[in-house]
C-alpha positions in Angstrom: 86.7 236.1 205.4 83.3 235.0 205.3 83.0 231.2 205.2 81.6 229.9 201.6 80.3 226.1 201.3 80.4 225.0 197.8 78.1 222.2 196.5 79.0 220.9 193.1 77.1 218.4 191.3 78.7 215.2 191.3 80.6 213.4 188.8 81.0 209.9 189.3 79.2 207.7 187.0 75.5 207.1 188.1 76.1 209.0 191.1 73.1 210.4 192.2 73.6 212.2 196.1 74.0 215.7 196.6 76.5 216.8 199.8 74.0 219.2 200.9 70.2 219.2 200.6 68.3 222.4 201.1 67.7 221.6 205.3 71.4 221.6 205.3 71.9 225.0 203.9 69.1 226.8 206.7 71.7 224.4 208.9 74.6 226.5 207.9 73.5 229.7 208.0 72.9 229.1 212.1 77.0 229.0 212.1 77.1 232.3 209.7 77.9 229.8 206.9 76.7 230.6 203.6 76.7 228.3 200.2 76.7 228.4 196.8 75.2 225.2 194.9 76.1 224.5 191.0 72.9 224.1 189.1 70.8 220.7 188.8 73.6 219.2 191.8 70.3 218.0 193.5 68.0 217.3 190.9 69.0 213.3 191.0 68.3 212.6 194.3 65.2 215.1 194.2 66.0 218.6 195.3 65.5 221.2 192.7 67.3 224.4 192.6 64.8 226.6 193.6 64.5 224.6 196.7 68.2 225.4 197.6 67.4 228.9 197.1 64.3 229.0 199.0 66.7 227.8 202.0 68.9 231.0 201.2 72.2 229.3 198.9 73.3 230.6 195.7 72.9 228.7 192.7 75.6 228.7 190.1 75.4 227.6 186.5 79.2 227.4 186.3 81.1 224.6 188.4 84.5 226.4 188.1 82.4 229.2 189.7 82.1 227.0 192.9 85.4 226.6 193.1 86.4 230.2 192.3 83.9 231.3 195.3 83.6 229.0 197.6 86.5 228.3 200.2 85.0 225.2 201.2 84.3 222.5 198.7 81.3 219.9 199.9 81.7 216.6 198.1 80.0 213.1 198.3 82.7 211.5 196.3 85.9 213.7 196.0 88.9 212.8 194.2 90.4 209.3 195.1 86.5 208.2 195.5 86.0 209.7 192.0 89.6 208.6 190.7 88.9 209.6 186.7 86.0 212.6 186.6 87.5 213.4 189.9 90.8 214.7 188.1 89.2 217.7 186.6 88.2 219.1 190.1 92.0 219.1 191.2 92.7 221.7 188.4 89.9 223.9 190.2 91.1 223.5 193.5 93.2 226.0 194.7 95.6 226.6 197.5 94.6 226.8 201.3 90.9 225.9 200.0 89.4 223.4 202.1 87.8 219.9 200.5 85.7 217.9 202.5 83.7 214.1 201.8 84.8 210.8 201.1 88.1 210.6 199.3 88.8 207.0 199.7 92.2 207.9 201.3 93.4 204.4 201.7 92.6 202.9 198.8 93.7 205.9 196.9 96.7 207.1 198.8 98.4 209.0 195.6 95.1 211.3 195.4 96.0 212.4 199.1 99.7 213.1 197.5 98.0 215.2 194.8 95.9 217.2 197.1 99.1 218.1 199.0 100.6 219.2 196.2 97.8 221.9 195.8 98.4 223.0 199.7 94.4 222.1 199.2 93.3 221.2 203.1 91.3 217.6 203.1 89.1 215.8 205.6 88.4 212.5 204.5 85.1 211.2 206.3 86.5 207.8 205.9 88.8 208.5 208.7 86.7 209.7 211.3 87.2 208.4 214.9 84.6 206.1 216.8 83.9 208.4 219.8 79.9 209.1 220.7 80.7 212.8 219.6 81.5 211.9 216.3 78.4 209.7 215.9 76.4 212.9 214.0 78.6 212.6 211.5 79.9 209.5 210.6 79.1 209.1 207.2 80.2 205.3 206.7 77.6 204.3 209.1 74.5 206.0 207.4 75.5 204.8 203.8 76.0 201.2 205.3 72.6 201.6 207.1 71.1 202.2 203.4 73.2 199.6 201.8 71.9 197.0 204.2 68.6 198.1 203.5 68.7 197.8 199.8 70.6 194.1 199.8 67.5 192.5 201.9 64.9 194.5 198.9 67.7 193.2 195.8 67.7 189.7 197.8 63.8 189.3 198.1 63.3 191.0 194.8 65.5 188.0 192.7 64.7 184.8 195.1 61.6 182.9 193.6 60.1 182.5 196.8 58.4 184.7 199.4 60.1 185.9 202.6 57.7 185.7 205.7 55.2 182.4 206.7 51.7 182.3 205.1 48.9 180.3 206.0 47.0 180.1 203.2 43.8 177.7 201.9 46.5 176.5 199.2 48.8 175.1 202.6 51.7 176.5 204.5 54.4 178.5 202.9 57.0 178.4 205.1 60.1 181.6 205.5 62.4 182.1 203.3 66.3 181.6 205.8 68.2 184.3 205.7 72.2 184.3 206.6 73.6 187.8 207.4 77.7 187.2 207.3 79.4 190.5 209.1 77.3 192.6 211.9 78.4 195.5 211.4 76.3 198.4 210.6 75.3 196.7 207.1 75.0 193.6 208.7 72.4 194.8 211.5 70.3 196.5 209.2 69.9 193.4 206.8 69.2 191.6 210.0 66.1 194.1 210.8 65.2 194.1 207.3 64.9 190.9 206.9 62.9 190.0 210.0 60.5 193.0 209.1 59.8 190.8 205.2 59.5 187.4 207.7 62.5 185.8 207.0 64.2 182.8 209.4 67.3 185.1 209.9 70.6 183.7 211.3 73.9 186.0 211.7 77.9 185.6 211.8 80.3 187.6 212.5 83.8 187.1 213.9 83.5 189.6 216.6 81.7 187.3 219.3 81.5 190.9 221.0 78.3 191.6 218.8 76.2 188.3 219.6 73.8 190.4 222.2 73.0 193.2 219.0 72.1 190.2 216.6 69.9 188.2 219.6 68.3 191.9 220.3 66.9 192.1 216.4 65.3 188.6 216.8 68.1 186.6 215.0 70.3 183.8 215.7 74.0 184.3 216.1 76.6 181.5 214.5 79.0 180.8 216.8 82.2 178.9 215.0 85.1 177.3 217.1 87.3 179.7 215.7 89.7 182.1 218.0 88.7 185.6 217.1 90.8 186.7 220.1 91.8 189.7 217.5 89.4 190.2 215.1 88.9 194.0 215.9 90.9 197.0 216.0 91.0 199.4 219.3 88.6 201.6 216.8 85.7 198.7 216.7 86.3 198.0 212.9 87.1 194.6 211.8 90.5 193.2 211.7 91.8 191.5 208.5 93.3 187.7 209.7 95.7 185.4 208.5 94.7 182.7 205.4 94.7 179.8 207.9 92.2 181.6 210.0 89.5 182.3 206.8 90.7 178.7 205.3 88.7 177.5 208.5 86.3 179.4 209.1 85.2 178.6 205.3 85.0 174.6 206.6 82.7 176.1 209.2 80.9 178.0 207.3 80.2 175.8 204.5 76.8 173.5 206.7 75.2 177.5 207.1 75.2 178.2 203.9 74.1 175.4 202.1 70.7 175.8 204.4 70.4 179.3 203.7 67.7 180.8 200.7 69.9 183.9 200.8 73.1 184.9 202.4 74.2 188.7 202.2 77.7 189.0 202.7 79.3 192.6 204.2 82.6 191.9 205.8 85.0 194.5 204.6 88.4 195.8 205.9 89.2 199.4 205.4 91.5 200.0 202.4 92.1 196.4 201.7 90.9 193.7 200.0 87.8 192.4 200.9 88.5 188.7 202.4 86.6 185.8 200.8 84.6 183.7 203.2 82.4 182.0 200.6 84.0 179.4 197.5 82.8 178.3 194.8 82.5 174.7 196.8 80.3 176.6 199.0 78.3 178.5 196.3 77.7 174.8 194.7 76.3 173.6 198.1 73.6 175.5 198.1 69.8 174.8 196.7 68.9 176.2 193.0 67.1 179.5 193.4 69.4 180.6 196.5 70.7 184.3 196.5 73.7 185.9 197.3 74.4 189.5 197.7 77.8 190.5 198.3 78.2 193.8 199.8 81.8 193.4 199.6 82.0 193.2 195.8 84.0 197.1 195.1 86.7 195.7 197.2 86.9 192.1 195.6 83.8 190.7 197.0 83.3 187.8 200.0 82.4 185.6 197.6 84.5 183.7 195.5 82.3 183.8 192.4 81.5 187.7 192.6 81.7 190.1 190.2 81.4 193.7 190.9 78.5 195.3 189.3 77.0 192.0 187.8 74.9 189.6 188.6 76.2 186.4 188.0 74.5 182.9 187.8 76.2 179.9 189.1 74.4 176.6 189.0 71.0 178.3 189.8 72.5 180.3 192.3 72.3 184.0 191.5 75.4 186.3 192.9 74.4 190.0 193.1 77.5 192.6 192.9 75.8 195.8 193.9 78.1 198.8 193.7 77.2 202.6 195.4 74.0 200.7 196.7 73.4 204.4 198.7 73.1 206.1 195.7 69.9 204.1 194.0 68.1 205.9 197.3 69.8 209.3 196.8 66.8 211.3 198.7 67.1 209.7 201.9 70.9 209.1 201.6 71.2 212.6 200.6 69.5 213.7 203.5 72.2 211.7 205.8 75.0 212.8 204.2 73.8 216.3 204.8 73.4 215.7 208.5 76.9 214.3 209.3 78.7 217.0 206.9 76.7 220.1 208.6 78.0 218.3 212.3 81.0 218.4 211.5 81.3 221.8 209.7 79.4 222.8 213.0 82.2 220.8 215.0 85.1 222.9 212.6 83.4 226.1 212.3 84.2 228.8 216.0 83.2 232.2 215.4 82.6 232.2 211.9 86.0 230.8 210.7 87.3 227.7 209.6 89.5 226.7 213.2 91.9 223.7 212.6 92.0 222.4 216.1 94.5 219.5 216.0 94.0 218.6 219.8 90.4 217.9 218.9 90.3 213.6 217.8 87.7 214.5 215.0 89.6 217.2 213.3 93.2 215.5 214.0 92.1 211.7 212.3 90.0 213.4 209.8 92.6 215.8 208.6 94.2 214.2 205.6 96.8 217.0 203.9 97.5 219.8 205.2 100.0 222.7 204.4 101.3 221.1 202.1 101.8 217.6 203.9 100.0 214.1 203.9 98.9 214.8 207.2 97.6 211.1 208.1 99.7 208.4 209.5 98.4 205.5 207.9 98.1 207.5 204.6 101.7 208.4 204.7 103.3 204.9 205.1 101.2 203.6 201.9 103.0 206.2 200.3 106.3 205.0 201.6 106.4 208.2 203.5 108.4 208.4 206.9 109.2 211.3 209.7 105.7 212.5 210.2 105.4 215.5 211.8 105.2 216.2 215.6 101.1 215.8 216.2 100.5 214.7 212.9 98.4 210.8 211.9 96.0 208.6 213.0 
């Protein structure tokens, strides 16, 4: 059976991507994949439909015609990402059909229950391994690249001062400081943001491991007397630590940020809650004027006094909560998320069929259900799941 990418427009609110620009769809056709795209699913981010079909794809005015064609679904934001408009797609998925994009797997774990149900075959992007050859597609690392990006524009855009050093015949304006908290993919590109607009920029993170990456984009790196002898997991993410450990690392903290203009916070831990590493103590420390961004606010937020999706205003001190920061650029994020899903339909694509290679580390930690099953580990045991079987999880 000839492989069939479906592209449907997406549905969560304000969501602007597309899985698949038109590049993407030339891409495709290299591996003898063809694909169908439901009208105006690119118009947000600024690919029209005759642009898709310029590139060869099929444009579809129905979405339960993608569904009914297609035997692979292409998603940005599938269902447990898109928990309520998401709902409707699971009545158009059908069985053995393949659904790829983020699905939020362990935040959501029931949608992964759901999708089994279906016999529908998932890959959750969220899960992919850090290995080099997965680097073309890891999708969490180009929309935290944007989201960094964006913070360090919201930041300068609502502090009432200028970012770099001026000279000027009215005196000597001197730069904005700039605290980064988490250097992580974010993290770094706030760093080199900031230092592009002129900022004073110092970092943190409790991985002393990533010092050298902060020195090498011209910042300064925080070091607390703190024992981070565990702060990451053998995969290179952030490990969540005990209360006593944030209770002092807080104390620490608390001189940093009462010097900084802005502090962008980004430290999150996959499928928990986000922990809090600035109080409302800390918030009140700092000047009138001062920003915080907290990239952390979907999850709960870094910051004590965040609110997700708000902006609030704390004794002069405004407190962004951007949400889906990667979709207010949706050409350029689009464009990413194209990349990294036409790797790794390349990487899952032998022959011209779909070939579930569960020896291969990006298939195996990607897969999420599979005939029938909850395939991944970690998945399974938030839904109280045991007996996994042979060859199957993370």
């Amino acid at each position: 059976m000839p492989i069939i990418v479906g592209v449907p427009r997406e549905t969560f609110p304000d969501e602007r991507r597309v899985a698949l620009v038109p590049a993407g769809v030339s891409a495709l056709a290299r591996s003898d994949v063809s694909v169908v795209v439901e009208s105006d699913a690119g118009r947000e981010a600024g690919f029209p439909d005759n642009a898709y079909e310029a590139q060869g794809a099929t444009i579809a005015s129905d979405r339960a015609e993608i569904f009914a064609s297609a035997n692979v679904i292409a998603q940005v934001r599938g269902l447990g990402a898109n928990p309520e408009a998401g709902a409707a797609d699971l009545d158009l998925l059908r069985a053995d059909q393949i659904l790829l994009g983020l699905l939020d797997p362990l935040g959501a774990p029931e949608s992964a229950q759901a999708l089994a149900e279906k016999n529908v075959t998932s890959f959750a992007l969220e899960l992919l391994p850090r290995i080099s050859r997965a680097q073309p597609m890891d999708v969490l690392s180009a929309m935290a690249t944007i989201a960094g990006y964006k913070a360090v524009l919201l930041a300068a855009h609502t502090l009432p001062k200028m970012y770099p050093m001026m000279i000027t015949a009215a005196g000597t304006i001197t730069p904005a400081k700039v605290l980064i908290v988490g250097a992580g993919v974010a993290g770094l590109q706030a760093i080199a943001s900031s230092r592009r607009l002129g900022a004073v920029v110092q970092a943190y993170d409790v991985r002393p491991a990533v010092k050298e990456q902060v020195e090498s984009l011209g910042a300064r790196f925080v070091e607390l007397e703190l024992d981070t002898a565990e702060s990451e997991t053998a995969g290179g993410y952030a490990q969540a630590m005990d209360e006593e450990f944030y209770r002092r690392q807080r104390e620490l903290m608390g001189r940093v940020v009462a010097e900084s203009d802005v502090v962008i916070t980004t430290a999150a831990v996959p499928g928990a809650k986000a922990p809090v590493l600035l109080t409302e103590e800390m918030v009140n420390g700092m000047g009138a004027g001062s920003v915080i961004v907290d990239l952390a606010a979907e999850t709960g937020g870094n910051c004590e006094l965040t609110e997700a999706g708000k902006t609030v205003n704390a004794k002069g001190v405004a407190i962004l909560g951007p949400m889906n920061l990667a979709s207010t650029i949706p050409f350029h994020a689009s464009q990413m998320y194209t990349r990294n899903v036409t790797a790794f339909l390349e990487n899952l694509v032998d022959g011209g069929e779909v070939k579930i290679d569960l020896d291969d580390p990006i298939v195996h930690h990607t897969l999420l259900t599979h005939e029938g099953q909850v395939f991944n580990d970690r998945v399974r045991e938030r839904l109280g799941q045991t007996g996994a079987d042979e060859g199957s999880g993370d």
